[in-house]
C-alpha positions as a printed Julia matrix, in Angstrom:
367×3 Matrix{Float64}:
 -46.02   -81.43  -130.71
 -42.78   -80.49  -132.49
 -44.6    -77.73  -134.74
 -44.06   -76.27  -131.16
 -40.6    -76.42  -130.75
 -39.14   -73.22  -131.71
 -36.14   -73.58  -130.05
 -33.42   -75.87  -129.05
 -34.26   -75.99  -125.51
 -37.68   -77.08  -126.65
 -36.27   -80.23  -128.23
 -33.8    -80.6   -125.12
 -36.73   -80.54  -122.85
 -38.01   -83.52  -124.72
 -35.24   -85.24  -124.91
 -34.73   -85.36  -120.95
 -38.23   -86.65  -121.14
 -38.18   -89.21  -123.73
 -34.28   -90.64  -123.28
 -33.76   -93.46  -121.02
 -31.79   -92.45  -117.89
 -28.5    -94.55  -118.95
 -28.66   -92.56  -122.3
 -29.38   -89.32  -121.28
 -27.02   -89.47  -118.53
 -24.84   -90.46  -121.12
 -25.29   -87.42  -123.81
 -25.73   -84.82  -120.75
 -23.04   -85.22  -118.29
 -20.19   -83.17  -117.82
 -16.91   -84.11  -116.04
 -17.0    -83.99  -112.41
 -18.8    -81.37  -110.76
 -19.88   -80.12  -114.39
 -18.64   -76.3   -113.72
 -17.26   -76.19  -117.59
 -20.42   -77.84  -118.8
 -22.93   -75.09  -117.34
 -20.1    -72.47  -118.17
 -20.0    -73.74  -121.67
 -23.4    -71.74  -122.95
 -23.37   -69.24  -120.16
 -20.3    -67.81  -121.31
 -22.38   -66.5   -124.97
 -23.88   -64.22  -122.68
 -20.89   -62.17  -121.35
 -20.07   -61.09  -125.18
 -22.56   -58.56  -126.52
 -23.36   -57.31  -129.31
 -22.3    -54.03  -131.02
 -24.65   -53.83  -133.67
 -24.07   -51.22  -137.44
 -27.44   -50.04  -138.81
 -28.7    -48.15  -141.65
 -26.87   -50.9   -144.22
 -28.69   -52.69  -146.85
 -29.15   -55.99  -145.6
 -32.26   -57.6   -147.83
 -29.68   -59.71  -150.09
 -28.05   -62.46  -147.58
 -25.7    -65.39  -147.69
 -25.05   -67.96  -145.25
 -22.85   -69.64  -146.95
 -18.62   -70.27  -146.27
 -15.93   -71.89  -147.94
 -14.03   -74.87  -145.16
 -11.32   -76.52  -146.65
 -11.88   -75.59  -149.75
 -15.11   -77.08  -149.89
 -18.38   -74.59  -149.84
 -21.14   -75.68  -147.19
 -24.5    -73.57  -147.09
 -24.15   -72.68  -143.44
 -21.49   -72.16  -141.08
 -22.76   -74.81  -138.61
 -21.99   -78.56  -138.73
 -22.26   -80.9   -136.29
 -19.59   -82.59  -133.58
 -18.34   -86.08  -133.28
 -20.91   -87.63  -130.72
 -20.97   -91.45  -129.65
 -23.34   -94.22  -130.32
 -25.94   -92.05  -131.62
 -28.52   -95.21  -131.76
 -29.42   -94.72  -128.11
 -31.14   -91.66  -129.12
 -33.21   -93.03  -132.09
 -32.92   -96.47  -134.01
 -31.51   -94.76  -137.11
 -28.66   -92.8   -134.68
 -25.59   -91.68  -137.31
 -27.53   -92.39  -140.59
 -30.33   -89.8   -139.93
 -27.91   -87.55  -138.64
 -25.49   -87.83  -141.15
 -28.7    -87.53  -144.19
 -29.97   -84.32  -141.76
 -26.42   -82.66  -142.7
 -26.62   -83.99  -146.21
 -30.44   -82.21  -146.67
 -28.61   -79.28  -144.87
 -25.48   -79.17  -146.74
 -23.07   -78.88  -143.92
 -20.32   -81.21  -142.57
 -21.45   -84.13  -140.32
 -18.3    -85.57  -138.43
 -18.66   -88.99  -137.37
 -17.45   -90.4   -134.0
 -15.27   -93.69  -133.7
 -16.95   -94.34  -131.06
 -20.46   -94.92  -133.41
 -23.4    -97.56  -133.43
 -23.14   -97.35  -137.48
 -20.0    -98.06  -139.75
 -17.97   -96.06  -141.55
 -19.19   -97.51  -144.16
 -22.83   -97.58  -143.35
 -22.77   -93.59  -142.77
 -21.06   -92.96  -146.12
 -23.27   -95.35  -147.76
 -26.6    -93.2   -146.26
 -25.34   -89.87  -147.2
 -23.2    -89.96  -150.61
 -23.35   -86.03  -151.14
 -22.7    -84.82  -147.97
 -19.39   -83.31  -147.15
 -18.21   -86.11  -144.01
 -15.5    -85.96  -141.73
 -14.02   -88.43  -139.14
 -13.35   -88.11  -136.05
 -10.51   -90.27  -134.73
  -8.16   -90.86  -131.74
  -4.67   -92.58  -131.81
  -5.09   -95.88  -130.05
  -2.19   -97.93  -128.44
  -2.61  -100.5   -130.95
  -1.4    -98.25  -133.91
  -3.0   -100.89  -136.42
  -6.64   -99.95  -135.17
  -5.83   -96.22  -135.89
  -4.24   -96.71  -139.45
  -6.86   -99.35  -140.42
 -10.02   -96.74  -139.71
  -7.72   -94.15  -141.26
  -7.59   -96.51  -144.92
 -11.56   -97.2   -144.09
 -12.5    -93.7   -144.02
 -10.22   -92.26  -147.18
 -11.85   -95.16  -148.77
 -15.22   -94.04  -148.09
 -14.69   -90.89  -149.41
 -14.53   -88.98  -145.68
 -12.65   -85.46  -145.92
 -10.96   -84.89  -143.29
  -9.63   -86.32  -140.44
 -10.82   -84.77  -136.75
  -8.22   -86.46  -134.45
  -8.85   -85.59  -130.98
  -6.18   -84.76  -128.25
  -7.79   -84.18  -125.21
  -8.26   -87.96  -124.82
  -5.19   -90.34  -123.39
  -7.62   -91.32  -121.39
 -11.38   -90.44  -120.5
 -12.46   -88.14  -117.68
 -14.53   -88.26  -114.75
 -18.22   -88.3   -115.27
 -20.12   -88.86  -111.97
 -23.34   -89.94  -113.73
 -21.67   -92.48  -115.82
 -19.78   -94.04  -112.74
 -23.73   -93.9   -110.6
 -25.28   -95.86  -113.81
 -22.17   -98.19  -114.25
 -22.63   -97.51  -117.62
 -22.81   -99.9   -120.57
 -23.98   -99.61  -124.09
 -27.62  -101.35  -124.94
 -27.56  -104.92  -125.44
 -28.81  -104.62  -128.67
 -25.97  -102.12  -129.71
 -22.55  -102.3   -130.75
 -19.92  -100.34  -131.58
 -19.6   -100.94  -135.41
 -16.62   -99.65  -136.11
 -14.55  -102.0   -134.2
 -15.97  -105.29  -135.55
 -19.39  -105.46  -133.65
 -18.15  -105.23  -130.39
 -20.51  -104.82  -128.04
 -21.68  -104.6   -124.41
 -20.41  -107.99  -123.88
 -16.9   -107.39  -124.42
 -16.49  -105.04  -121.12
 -15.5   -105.66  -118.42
 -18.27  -106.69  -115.83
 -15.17  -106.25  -112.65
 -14.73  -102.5   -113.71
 -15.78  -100.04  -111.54
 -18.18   -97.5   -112.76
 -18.43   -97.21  -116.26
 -17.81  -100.27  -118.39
 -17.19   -98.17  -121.49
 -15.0    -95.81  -119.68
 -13.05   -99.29  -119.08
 -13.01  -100.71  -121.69
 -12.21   -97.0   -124.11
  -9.12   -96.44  -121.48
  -7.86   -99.85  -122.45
  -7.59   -98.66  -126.12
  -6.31   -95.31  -125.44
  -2.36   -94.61  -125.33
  -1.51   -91.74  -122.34
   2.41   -92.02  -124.27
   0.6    -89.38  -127.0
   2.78   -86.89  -127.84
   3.34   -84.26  -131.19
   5.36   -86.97  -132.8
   2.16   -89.24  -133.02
   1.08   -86.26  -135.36
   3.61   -86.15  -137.73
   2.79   -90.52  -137.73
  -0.65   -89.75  -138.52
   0.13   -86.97  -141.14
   2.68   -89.76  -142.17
   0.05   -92.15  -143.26
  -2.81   -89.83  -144.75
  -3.83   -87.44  -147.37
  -6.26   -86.57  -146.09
  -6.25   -82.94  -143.71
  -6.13   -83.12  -140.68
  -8.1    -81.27  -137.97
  -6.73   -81.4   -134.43
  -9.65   -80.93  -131.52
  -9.37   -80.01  -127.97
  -6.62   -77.11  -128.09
  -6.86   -74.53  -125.4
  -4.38   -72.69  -125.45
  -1.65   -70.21  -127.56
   0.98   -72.81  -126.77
  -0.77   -75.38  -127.9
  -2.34   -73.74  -131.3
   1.66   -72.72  -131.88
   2.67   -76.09  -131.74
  -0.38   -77.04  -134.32
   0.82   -74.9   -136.92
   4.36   -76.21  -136.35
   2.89   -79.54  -137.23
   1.46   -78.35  -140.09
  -1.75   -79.43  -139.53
  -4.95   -77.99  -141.48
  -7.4    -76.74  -139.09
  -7.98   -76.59  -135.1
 -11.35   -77.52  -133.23
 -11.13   -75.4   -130.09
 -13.17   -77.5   -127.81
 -13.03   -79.1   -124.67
 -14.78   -82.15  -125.33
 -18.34   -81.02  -124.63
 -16.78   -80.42  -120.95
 -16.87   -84.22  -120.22
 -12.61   -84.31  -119.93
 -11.68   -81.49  -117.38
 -13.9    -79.75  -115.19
 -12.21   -76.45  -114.77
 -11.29   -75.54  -118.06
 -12.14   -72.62  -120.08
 -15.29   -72.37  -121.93
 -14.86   -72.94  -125.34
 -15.89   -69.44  -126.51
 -13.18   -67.83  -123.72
 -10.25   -69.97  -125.16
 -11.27   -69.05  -128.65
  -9.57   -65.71  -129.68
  -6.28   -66.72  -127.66
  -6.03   -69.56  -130.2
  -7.52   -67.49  -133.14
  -4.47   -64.6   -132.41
  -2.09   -67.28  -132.31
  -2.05   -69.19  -135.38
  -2.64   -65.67  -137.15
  -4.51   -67.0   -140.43
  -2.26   -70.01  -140.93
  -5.21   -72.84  -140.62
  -8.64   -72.21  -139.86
 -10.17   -72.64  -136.43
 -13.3    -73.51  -135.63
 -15.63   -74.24  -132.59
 -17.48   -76.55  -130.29
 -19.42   -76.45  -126.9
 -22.39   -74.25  -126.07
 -23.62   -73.44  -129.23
 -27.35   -72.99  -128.46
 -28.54   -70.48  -130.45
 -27.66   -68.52  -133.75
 -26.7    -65.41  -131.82
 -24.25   -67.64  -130.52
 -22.92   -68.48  -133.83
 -22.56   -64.98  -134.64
 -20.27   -64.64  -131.57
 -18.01   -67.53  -132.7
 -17.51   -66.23  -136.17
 -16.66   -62.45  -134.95
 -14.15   -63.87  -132.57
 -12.5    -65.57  -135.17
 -13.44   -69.19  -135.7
 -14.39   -70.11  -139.37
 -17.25   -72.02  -138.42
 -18.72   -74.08  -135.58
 -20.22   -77.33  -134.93
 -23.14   -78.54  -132.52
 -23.09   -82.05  -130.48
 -26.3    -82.38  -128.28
 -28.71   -80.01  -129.96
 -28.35   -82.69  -132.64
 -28.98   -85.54  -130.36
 -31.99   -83.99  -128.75
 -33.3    -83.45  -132.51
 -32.56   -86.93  -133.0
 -34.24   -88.01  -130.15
 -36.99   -86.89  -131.32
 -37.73   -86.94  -134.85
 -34.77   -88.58  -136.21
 -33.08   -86.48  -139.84
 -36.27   -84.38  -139.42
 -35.5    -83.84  -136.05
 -31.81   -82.65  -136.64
 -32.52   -80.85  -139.38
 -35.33   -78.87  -137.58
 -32.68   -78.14  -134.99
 -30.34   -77.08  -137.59
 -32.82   -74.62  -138.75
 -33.78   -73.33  -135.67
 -29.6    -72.28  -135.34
 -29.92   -71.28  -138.82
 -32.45   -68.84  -138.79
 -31.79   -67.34  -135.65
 -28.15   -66.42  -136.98
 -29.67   -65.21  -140.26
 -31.71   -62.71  -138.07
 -28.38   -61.74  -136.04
 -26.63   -61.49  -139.17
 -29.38   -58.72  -140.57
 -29.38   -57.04  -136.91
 -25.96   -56.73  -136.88
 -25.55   -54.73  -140.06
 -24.17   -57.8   -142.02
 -25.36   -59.73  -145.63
 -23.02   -62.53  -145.25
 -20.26   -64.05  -143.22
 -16.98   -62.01  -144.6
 -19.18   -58.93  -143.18
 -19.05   -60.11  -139.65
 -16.17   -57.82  -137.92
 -14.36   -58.02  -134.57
 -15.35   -55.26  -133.0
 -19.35   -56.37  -133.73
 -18.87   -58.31  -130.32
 -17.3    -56.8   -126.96
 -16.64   -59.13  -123.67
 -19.13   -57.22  -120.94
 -15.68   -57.16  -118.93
 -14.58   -53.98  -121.45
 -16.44   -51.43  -119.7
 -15.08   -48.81  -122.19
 -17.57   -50.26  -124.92
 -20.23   -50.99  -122.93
């Protein structure tokens, strides 16, 4: 019974009950040997806490201003794919579970509902796309006019993609969407239109067909070209990297590494995070995915520098299995756990939370 679940690995544990195996293989795997993936949230628990008492903490506020917009939390959620294999209502609960929430939902390309359809579901809710620069440069610039016209705020493009990585339990299932799915922003096309001589996964095929491995920092300054709207860039790892963003003049950075499903091997997401943070010293905001499981772990984020962060399967498995109330009992969960490290911790609100609150267990002289 979900007034059971009291924490996300109580809805996770449902979810890899519940989930049929082609879908939950799907949401859980990692790239190859899935190192980064189990890294991912076990690298929250080499930063500890340095907690400041005796302060007044009985007024707090959760709140945070992201491109100039203010959301009541700090916590939005990732750019996942075809979210209707977890629950018939996939993006359009999640997407009203934000909205109820009042936090960012970023939709995938890669989704069972529309552009139009999500924006249509959740009119209030601060939306953001998430988009990759395809070979055919007509696809890209024609989702790019669908979601300014549907009122999206941003656009998330991600980089870590020219062409999809190695996930063993994709390639096992030879991997298709549901028959009774499609991917709706690309015209309804569905299970049908990949290709049955692939080997492995038929998405993987079919997605590599679309991607471009020519991508380079020119392709950019042709998207910046072609919008107003900002643009986030998603998968940077390193300095280099975050110097070369805010050369481009881009608004924000998503240090992630895809949920490890790209590179097995890479940093966790946490570990890359104050590199990048350092680098682009305050000139666009940086924010987080991958191993967010708790609030503590949100606290950790924000002391090491990133603005806010964003959670991809703790939203599935509360989609999985209860839908918007699902996600947005998830959401809470995250939520009130960080409210109670925020209190601990000496802090009323989100400006409060200091650098030196969290040390890496590898500085022995603050430990």
């Amino acid at each position: 019974m979900a007034e059971n679940f009291v924490c996300v690995q109580d809805y996770e544990k449902y979810a890899l009950s519940a989930l049929p195996k082609n879908a939950l293989d799907y949401y859980r795997s990692g790239a190859g040997a899935q190192t980064t993936l189990a890294d991912n949230e076990k690298a929250f628990s080499r930063y500890k806490f340095r907690p400041r008492f005796l302060r007044d903490v009985s007024k707090r506020d959760l709140s945070t201003i992201i491109q100039g917009e203010k959301i009541s939390i700090p916590i939005g959620i990732s750019p996942t794919a075809m979210q209707r294999m977890a629950h018939p209502d996939g993006e359009i609960a999640n997407v009203k579970a934000a909205e109820a929430m009042g936090t960012i939902y970023t939709l995938s390309t890669l989704s069972t509902s529309s552009i139009e359809e999500v924006a249509e579901a959740a009119p209030n809710c601060i939306k953001w796309f998430q988009l990759y620069i395809f070979r055919d440069r007509n696809v890209t610039r024609n989702l790019v006019m669908r979601a300014e016209k549907a009122g999206f705020k941003a656009l998330v493009l991600t980089i870590d993609s020219p062409l999809f990585g190695i996930r063993l339990l994709d390639v096992r299932n030879q991997f298709t969407l549901p028959p009774h799915l499609s991917l709706r922003n690309f015209g309804n096309i569905a299970h049908s239109k990949f290709d049955d001589s692939a080997d492995g996964s038929k998405l993987t095929a079919y997605v590599n067909s679309l991607f471009d491995d020519t991508l380079n920092w020119d392709d950019v300054k042709w998207l910046k070209s072609i919008t107003t709207l900002p643009i986030i860039l998603k998968g940077i790892l390193t300095a280099e990297d975050a110097y070369l963003a805010v050369d481009s003049q881009v608004s924000g950075i998503l240090v992630s590494n895809h949920g490890a499903r790209q590179l097995d091997g890479t940093l966790a997401s946490i570990d890359a995070l104050e590199e990048i943070v350092n680098a682009v010293n305050g000139k666009l905001e940086v924010y987080l995915d991958g191993g967010i499981r708790d609030g503590t772990d949100v606290f950790k984020a924000l002391a090491l520098g990133a603005k806010m962060v964003f959670i991809g399967r703790p939203a599935l498995w509360g989609l999985t299995h209860n839908g918007k109330e699902g996600v947005k009992k998830v959401l809470n969960i995250i939520k009130n756990e960080f409210d109670k490290a925020l209190a601990l911790c000496g802090c009323c609100n989100v400006g409060d939370i200091k650098r030196d609150m969290v040390v890496h267990q590898s500085n022995n002289s603050k430990l």
